[in-house]
C-alpha positions in Angstrom: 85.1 90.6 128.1 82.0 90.6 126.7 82.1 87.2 124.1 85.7 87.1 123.9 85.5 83.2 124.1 82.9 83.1 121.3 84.5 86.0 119.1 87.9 84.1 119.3 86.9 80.5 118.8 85.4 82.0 115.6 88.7 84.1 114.1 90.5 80.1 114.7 87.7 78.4 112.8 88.5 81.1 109.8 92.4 80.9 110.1 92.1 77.1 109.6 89.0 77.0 107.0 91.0 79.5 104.8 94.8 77.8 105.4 93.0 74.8 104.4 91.8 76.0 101.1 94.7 78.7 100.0 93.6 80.6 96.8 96.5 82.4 94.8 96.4 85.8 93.3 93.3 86.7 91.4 92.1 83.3 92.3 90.6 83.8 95.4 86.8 82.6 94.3 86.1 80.9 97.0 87.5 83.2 99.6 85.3 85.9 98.1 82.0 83.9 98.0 82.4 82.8 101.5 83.3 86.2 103.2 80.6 87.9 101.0 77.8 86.3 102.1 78.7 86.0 105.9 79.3 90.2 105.6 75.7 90.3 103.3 74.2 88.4 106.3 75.6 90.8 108.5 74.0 94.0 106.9 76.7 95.1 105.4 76.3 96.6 101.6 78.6 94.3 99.6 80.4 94.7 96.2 82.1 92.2 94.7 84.8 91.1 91.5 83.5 92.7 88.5 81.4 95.5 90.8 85.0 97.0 91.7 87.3 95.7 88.9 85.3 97.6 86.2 87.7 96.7 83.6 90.9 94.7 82.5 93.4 97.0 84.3 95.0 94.2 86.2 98.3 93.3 86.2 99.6 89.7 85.8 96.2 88.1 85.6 95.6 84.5 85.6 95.0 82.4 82.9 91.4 81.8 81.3 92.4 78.1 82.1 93.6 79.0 85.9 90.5 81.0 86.3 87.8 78.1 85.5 90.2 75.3 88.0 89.7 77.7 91.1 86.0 78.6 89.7 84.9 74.9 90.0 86.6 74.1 92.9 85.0 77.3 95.0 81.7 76.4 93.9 81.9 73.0 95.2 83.8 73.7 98.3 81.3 76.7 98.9 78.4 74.0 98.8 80.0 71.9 101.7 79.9 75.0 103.3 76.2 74.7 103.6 75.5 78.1 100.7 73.0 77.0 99.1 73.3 76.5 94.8 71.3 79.5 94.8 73.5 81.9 96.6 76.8 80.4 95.0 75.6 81.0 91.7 74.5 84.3 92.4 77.9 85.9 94.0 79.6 83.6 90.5 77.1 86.0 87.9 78.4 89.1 90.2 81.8 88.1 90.4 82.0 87.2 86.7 85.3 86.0 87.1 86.6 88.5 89.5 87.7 88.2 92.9 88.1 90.8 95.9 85.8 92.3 98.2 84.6 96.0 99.3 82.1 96.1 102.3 79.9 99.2 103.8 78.5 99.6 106.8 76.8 103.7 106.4 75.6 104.7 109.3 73.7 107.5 107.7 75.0 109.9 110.2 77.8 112.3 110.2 81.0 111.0 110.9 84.8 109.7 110.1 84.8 107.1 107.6 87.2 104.4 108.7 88.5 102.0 106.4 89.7 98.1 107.1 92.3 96.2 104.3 93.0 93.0 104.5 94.8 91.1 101.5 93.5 87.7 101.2 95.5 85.8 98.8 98.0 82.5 99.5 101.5 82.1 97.7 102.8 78.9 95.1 104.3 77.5 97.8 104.0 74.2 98.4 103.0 73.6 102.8 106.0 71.4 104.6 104.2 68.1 105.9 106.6 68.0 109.1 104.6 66.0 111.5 105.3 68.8 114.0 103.7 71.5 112.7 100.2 72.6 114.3 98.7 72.6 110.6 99.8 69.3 109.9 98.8 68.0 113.6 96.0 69.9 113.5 94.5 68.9 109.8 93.7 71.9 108.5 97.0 71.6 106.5 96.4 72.9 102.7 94.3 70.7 100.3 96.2 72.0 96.9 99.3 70.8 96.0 102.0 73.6 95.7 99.7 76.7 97.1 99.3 77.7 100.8 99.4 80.4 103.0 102.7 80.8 103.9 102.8 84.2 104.9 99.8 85.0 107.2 97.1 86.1 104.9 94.9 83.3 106.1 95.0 84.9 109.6 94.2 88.8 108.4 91.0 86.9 106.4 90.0 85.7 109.7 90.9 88.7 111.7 88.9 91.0 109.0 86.0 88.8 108.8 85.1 88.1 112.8 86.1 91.7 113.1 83.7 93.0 110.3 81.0 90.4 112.2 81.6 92.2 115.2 81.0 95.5 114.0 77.8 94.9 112.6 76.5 93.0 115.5 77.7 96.0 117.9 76.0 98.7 115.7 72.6 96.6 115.2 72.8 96.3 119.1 73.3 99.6 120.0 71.6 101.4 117.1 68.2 99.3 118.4 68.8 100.8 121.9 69.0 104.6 120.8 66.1 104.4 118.2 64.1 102.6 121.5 64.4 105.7 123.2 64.7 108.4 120.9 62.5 110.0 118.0 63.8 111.3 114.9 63.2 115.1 116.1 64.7 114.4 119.5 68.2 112.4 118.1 68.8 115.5 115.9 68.8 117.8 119.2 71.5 115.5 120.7 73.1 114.6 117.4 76.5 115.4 119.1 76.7 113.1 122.1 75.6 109.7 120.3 78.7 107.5 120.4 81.0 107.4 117.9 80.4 103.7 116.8 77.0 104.9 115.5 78.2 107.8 113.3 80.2 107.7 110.0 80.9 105.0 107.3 82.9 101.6 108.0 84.7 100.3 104.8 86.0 96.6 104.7 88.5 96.0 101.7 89.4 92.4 101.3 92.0 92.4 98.2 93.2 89.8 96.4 96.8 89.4 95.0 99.0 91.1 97.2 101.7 88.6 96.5 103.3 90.2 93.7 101.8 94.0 94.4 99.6 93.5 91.9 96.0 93.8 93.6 96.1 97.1 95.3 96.7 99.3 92.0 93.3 97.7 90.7 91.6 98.4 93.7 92.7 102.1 93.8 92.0 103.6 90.5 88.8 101.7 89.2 86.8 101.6 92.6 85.8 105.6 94.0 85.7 105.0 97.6 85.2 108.4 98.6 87.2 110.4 101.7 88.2 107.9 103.9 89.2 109.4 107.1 91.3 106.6 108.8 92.7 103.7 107.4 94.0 100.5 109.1 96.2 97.6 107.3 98.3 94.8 109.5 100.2 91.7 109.7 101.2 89.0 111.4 104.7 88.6 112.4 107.6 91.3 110.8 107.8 92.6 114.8 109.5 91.0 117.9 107.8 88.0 119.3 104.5 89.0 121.3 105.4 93.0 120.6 102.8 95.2 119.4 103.8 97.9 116.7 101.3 100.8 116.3 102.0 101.9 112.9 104.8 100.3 110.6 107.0 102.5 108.4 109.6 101.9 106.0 107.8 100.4 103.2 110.6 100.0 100.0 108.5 101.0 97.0 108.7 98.0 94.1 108.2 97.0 90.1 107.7 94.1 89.0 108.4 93.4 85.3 108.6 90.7 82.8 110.8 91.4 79.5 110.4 89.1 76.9 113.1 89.0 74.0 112.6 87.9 70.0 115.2 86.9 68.1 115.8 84.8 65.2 116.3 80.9 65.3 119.6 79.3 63.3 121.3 76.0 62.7 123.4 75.9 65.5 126.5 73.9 63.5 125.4 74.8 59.9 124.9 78.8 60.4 124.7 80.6 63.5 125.9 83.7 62.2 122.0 83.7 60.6 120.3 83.5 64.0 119.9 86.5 66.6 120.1 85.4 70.0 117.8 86.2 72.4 119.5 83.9 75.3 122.5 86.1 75.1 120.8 89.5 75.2 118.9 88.2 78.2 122.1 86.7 79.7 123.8 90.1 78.9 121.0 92.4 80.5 121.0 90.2 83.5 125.0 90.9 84.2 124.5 94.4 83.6 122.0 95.4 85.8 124.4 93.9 88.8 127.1 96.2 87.9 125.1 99.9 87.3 126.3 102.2 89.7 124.1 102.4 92.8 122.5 105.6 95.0 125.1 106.6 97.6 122.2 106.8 99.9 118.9 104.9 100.8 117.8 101.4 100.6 118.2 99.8 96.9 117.1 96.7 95.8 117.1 94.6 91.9 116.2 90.6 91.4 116.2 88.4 88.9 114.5 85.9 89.7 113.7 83.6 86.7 115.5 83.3 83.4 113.6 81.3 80.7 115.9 80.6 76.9 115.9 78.7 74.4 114.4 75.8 72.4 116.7 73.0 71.5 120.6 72.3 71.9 121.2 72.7 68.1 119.3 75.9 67.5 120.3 79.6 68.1 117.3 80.5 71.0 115.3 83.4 69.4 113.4 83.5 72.7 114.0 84.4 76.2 111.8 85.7 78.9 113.7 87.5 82.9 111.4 88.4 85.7 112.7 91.0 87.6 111.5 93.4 90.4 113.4 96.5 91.4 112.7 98.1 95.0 113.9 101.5 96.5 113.6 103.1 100.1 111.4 106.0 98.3 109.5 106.1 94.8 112.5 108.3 93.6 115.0 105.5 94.3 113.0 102.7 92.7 112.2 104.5 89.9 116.0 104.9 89.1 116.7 101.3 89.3 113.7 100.9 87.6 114.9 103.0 84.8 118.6 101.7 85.1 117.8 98.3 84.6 115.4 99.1 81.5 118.0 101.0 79.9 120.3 97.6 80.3 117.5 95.7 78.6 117.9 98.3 75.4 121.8 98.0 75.1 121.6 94.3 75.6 118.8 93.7 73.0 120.8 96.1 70.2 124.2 94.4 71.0 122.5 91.2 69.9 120.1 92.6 66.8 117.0 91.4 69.0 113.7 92.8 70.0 112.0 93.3 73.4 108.4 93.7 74.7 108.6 94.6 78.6 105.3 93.6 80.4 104.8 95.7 83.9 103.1 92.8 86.3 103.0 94.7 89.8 103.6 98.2 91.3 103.8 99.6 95.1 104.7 102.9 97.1 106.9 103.8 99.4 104.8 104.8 102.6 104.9 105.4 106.5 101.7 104.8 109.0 100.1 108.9 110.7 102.4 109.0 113.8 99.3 110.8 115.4 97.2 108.1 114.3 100.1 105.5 115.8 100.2 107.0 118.9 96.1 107.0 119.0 96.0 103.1 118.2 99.4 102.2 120.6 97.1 104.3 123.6 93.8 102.3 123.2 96.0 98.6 122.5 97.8 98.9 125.5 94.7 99.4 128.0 94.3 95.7 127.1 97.9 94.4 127.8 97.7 91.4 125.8 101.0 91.7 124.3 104.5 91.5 126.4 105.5 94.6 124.6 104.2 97.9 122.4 106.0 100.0 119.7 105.0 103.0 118.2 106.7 102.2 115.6 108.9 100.0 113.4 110.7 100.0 110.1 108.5 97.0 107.4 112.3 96.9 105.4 109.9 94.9 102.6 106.7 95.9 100.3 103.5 95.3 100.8 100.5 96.9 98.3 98.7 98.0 101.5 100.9 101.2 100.9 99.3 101.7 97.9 95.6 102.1 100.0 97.7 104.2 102.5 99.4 106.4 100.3 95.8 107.1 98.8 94.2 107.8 101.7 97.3 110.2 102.7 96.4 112.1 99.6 92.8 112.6 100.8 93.9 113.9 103.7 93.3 111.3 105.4 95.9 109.1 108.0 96.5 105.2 107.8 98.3 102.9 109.7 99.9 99.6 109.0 100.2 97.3 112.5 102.0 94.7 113.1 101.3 91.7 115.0 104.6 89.9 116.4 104.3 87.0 117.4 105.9 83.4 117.9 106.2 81.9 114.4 108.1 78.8 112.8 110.1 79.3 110.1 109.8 82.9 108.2 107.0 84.2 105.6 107.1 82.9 102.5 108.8 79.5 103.5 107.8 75.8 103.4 107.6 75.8 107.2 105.8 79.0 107.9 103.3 79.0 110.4 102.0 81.2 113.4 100.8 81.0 117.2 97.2 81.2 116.7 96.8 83.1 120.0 98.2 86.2 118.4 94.4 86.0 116.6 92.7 86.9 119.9 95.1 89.6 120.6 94.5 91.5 117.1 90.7 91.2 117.7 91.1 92.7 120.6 93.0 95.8 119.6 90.3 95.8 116.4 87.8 96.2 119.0 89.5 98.9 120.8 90.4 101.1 117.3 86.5 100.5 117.1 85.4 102.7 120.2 88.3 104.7 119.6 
């Protein structure tokens, strides 16, 4: 296989730059500057942060003080990277404090425009130090306390990246080769028979802040990224061990929300019949949404996840602050425990006199990959046989804001796929512990490749 060696020592060397250096949510500066100037090098026509994200519409951005941490530290780290202080500061002025990638290669012929997501941001998880783990072993274990990339991201970076490299170097290659032979006058005569690869528009999307759902919505309605004709997502793992899945369905459509309650503070001893508390309306709210009735039918999900009262033992908390996500097997059902759980916020705020602000922080679809489009990419994968087993397809039974893209392209007219890349993995995503077989990186380049002749 034509540079398979080369092509796959280079999507390792990615994996471990980016696990090394994990970037959270809309923080991924350095992950931008890097993979934007090795796709600008490439030919491709690159857009970056503020070129996409027009405006504020983001939900559950970071912190002013966050934002110029992760600044500094990409500029530096993009310097020992050999880009020059030129180039850094350049993509900084277009990024202008924005973070996220959209990539064209236009062909400038007639053709399917095929589109290429991969989310490229690492969790607040701080990386397990076990001495047996490849990172660890390996030293290319994260460098930031409390953030890594314990759910794969740092290998779809690497996969979208070489893969995107790849591209451009097969079109340059084979676009030289017909304009050697042919004139203008004579390629329109056989306009129909020059390979596919040459024809169309290729779209890489590398978003940030998938952790949460919160990227994708940003992506889709301030960017206009025209028809695109097929659309390809993945991940690593969520499939049996070395088992190919074409095109995953069963996506469970999510909110995120934060609701923040205002009371009123009292003595505690001297006269808490003055106060209005906010810890008890929050406490209240939080038993209530366990006990609403649920949907007969269909997957149904509601968290809690982080309860924040009060200010000191003696006072009557005017303040509280829940984090909560709902989830639901179709937009319908989420939106009813979506709408359930509000409508405990209200009676729990009124039985305690209290206000409420509720602050929306992350949003995805329900969706399922083309099953024509599955069975297309499950045809060309297998003709390699790297995998011990193939799938058309396979319930996701989690979210994931690459529906968001897919449900998009689905209302174009377009088809999408999500694929999944199973493979041997320690722990499970999202945990201390999690980490991956690197080989499975050779194996997804090599079904990118295929999907690219296809």
């Amino acid at each position: 296989m034509e540079k398979v060696d080369t092509w796959e020592k280079k999507v390792v060397a990615y994996r471990r730059l980016f696990h090394k250096y994990p970037e959270p949510g809309w923080l991924t500066f350095f992950a931008t500057i890097f993979i934007a100037e090795h796709l600008d090098k490439a030919g491709f026509k690159v857009y970056v942060g503020r070129e996409i994200l027009k405006d504020e519409k983001r939900m559950d951005p970071s912190t002013e003080e966050e934002t110029v941490l992760w600044e500094q530290r990409a500029v530096k780290l993009a310097a020992e990277q050999g880009i020059s202080e030129e180039k850094v500061a350049a993509w900084m002025t277009r990024m202008d404090h924005r973070t996220g990638i959209v990539a064209i290669l236009d062909t400038k012929r007639e053709g399917k425009t095929k589109a290429f997501r991969f989310d490229v941001d690492a969790l607040t998880v701080a990386e397990s130090m076990d001495a047996d783990r490849a990172p660890v072993k390996e030293q290319f274990v994260s460098q930031y306390p409390g953030v890594s990339h314990a759910c794969g991201h740092d290998g779809h970076m690497a996969l979208g990246l070489t893969f995107a490299e790849y591209v451009a170097e097969q079109y340059s290659k084979k676009k030289q080769t017909i304009e050697n032979v042919l004139n203008p006058e004579a390629e329109r005569k056989i306009q129909n028979k020059i390979p596919a690869e040459l024809c169309g528009r290729y779209i890489f999307i590398f978003q940030p802040a998938e952790e949460g759902v919160r990227g994708a919505f940003a992506f889709r309605h301030q960017w206009n990224f025209g028809k695109i004709d097929e659309l390809y997502c993945c991940h690593i793992g969520f499939a049996p061990e070395d088992t190919f899945v074409a095109g995953a369905k069963g996506f469970l459509a999510t909110s995120k929300f934060d609701v923040i309650f205002t009371g009123k503070s009292a003595h505690a001893g001297l006269a808490p019949e003055r106060g209005r508390n906010a810890l008890l309306a929050a406490a209240k709210a939080t038993m209530d949404m366990q006990a609403f009735p649920r949907p007969e039918r269909g997957i149904t999900r509601l968290n809690v996840g982080k309860l924040e009262a009060g200010e000191a033992r003696n006072t009557i908390p005017a303040h509280a602050k829940m984090i909560v996500e709902t989830r639901g097997e179709t937009g319908e059902l989420n939106t009813y425990m979506k709408e359930q759980a509000l409508i405990c916020v209200e009676h729990a705020a009124k039985a305690y006199g209290v206000t409420y602000e509720v602050q929306f922080q992350g949003e995805s679809v329900s969706a399922a990959s083309d099953e024509i489009l599955s069975q297309k990419v499950l045809a060309v994968a297998k003709q390699n046989g790297d995998f011990s087993d193939y799938m058309l397809t396979k319930d996701f039974g989690a979210s994931d804001d690459g529906a968001v893209f897919m449900d998009m392209v689905k209302q174009q007219g377009g088809k999408a796929v999500y694929m999944l890349f199973g493979t041997k993995i320690k722990g499970l995503h999202h945990e201390a512990v999690f980490d991956f077989d690197e080989s499975v990186l050779g194996k997804g380049f090599e079904v990118y490749k295929r999907i690219y002749q296809m």
